[in-house]
C-alpha positions in Angstrom: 19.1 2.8 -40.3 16.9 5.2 -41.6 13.7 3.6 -39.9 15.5 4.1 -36.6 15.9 8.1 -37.4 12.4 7.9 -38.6 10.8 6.4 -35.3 13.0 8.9 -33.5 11.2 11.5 -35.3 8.0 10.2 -34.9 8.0 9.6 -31.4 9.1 13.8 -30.8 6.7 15.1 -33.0 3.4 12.7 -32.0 3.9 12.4 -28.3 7.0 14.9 -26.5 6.2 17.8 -28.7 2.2 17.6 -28.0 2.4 19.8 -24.8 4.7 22.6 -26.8 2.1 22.5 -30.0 -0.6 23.0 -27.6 0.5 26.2 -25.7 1.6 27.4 -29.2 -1.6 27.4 -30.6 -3.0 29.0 -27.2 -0.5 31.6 -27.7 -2.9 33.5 -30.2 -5.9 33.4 -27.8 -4.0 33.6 -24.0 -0.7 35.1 -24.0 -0.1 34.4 -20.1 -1.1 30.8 -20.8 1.0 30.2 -23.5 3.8 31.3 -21.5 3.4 29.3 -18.4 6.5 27.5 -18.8 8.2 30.2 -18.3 6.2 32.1 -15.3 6.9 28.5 -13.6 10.8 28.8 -14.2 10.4 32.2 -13.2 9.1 31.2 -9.8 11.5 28.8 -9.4 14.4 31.2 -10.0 12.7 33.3 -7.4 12.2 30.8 -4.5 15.4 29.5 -5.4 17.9 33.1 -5.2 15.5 33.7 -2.2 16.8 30.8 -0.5 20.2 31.0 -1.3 20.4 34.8 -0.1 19.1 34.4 3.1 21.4 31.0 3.5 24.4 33.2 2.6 23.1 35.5 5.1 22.8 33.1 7.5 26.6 31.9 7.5 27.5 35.3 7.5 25.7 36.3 10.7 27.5 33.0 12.5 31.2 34.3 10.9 31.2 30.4 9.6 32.8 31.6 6.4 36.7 31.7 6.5 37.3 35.0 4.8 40.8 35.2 4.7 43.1 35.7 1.6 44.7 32.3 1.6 42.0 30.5 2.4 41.8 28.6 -0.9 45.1 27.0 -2.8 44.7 29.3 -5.8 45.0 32.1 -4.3 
């Protein structure tokens, strides 16, 4: 059991983690590098809201969104 734990472990640190220990050691050189990751989420989260606002505006502008009070059962 403990070789299966082991392999587990091995195959993190030598192949999943690579990309991760890489931009860590950038971070001392490149800060924006090292942080790409998170500039990509970032644009993403950005696209993404984006989207969804001017969807939301969208079904406001055609009154396709039932407003009323009872218009779900928990209510």
């Amino acid at each position: 059991m403990k070789e299966f734990f082991t392999a587990i472990q091995e195959l993190f640190e030598t192949v999943l983690f690579v990309p991760f220990n890489m931009l860590r050691e950038i971070e001392l050189d490149n800060w924006w590098f090292a942080n790409i990751v998170t500039w990509v989420f970032l644009a993403i989260l950005v696209v993404s809201v984006t989207y969804w606002m001017f969807q939301l505006k969208a079904f406001s502008d055609n009154n396709e969104e039932d407003k009323t009070i009872s218009s779900h059962s928990f209510l």
